[in-house]
N, C-alpha and C positions, 0 to 999 in steps of 0.2 A: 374337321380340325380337332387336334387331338390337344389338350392341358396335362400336364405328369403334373403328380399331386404335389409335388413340390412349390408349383406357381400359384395352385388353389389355396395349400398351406400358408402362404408369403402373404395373400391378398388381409389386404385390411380391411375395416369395415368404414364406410362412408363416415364421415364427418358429423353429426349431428350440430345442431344451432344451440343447443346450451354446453355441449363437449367444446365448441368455438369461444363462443363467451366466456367460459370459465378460461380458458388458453389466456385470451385477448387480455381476463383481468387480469389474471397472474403473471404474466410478460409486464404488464403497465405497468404494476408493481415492483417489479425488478425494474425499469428503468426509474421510477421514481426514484427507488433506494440506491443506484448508480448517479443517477445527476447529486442527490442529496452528498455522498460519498466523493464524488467531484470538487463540491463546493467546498467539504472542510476542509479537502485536501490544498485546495487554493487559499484556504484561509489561515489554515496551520503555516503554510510556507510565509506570507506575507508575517504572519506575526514572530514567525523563526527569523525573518528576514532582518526586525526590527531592533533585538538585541543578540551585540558581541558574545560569544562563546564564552561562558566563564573561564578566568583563570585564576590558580592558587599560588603566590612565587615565596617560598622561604628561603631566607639565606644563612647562612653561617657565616659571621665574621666576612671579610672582603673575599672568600677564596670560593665559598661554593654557594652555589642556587640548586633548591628546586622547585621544578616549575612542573605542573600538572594544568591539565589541558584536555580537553576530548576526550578525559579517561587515560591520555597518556601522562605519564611519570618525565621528565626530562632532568640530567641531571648535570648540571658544566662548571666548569672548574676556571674559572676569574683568572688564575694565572698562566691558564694557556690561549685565553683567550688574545 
């Protein structure tokens, strides 16, 4: 049976038990930091959830508003309304 150095090249070296453990920690750490990253992401929403969007409304005399919003500008005109 003949191997071309190609397959000998590819071969990796067996696993050792502290190459694994150290793996095993550093995985568990990364899920730590992912459940952690989970949670505030659920926590953020709920307290996003708890208060309305600011809004800013100026008016001029009876004919114009504006209104900003989400960052958006809005501007409308009372007598076409």
């Amino acid at each position: 049976m003949l191997l071309s150095s190609a397959t000998i090249a590819g071969a990796q070296a067996p696993l050792t038990l502290p190459e694994a453990q150290r793996r095993a920690v550093e995985r568990l750490r990364q899920w730590v930091a992912q459940d952690f990253a989970v949670t505030a992401s659920r926590e953020m929403a709920v307290a996003a959830a708890q208060f309305p969007d600011p809004v800013a409304t100026l008016g001029i005399g009876d004919t114009m508003e504006f209104r900003l919003s989400g960052g958006w500008l809005a501007l409308s005109d009372r007598r076409t309304e």
